[in-house]
N, C-alpha and C positions, 0 to 999 in steps of 0.2 A: 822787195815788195813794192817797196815806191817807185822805186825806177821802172818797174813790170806796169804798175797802175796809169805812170807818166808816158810812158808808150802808148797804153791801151789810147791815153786822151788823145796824145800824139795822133794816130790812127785815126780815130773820131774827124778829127780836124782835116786830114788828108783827103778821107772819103767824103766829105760833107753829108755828113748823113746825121739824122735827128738820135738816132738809136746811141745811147749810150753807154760808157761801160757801168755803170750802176743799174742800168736795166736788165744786166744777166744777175741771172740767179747763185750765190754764194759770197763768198768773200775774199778781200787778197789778191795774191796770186793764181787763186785757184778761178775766179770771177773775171783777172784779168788776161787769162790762159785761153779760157773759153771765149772770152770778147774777141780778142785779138784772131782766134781760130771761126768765131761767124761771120766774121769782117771777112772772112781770108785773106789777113795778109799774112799771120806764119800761125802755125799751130805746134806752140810751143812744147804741149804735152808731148810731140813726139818726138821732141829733141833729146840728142844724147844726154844732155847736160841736165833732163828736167827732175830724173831721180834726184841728182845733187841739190836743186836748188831746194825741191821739198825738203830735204834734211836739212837743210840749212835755216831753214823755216820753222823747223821743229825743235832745232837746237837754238834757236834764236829764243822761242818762246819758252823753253827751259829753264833760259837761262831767266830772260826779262820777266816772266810770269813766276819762275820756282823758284826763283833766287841762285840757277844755275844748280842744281839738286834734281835726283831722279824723282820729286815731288811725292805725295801722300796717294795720290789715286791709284787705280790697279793700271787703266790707259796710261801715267805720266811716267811709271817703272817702264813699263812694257815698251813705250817710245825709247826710251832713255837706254833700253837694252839693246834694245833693234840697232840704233846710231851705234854703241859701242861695238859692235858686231858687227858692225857694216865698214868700221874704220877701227878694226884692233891695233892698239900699240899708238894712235894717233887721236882717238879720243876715250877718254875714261871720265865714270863715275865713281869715284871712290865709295867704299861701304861706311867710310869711316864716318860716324857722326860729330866729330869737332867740328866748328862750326866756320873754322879757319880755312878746313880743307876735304871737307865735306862738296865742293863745289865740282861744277864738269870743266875736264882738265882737257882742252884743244891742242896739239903741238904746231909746233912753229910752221914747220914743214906741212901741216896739215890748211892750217891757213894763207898759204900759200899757194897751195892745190886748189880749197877753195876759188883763190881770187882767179886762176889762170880759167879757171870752168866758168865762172859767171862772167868774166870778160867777154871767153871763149863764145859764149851763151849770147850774151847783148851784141857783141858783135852781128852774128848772123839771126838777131831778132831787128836790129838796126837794118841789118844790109836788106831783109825782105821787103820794109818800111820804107825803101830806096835812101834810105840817106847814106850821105859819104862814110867809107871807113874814118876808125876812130882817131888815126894819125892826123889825118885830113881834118876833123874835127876842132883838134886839140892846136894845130897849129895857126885854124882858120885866124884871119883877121877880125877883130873884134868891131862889128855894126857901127859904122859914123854914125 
């Protein structure tokens, strides 16, 4: 979500334009999906990657918001089912109510998958924004 929002500003600053990304309507990700897509420089909704990153988002707030738990609401169950159903065998919510292990279980392999999709993702949210790939980046010489 920061890194999507930091983009969005990124953006802002390229086009010189007054419109900002707090001036679309929503929040997050979802606010800086749409910026990024009025500006046109990439319209990320309609990247492969964008289902994942929503889950990722949802499982974020799960976790941070519910204490990692399919949460008390009939929406935070339903979320929490939908994710386990969308990635069986690599994320579960346990039924169990100990309070040890009562929590949402991610696999290794799963977060892994994650990281290679949202690179996968920034990369060619990067590359629309024209800047260098990330190797180029990461090895750039650091500003005298």
């Amino acid at each position: 979500e920061t890194q999507l929002l930091a983009a969005a500003s990124r953006a802002r600053l390229q086009k010189e334009t007054l419109f900002q990304p707090n001036d679309v309507r929503g929040r997050g990700i979802d606010a800086a999906a749409l910026y990024l897509s009025r500006l046109g420089v990439y319209d990320v909704r309609q990247d492969l990657a964008w289902q994942t990153i929503c889950d990722l988002r949802d499982l974020r707030h799960l976790i941070v918001h519910r204490g990692g738990t399919k949460g008390p609401s009939d929406e935070h169950r339903k979320t929490a089912q939908r994710l386990a159903r969308a990635y069986v065998g690599r994320v579960e919510f346990p039924d169990s109510d100990w309070t040890w292990y009562g929590e949402v279980w991610i696999s290794i392999p799963m977060c892994r998958e994650f990281t290679v999709v949202v690179e996968g993702f920034f990369d060619r949210v990067f590359d629309a924004m024209g800047l260098p790939p990330r190797y180029q980046r990461r090895n750039a010489a650091p500003p005298a």
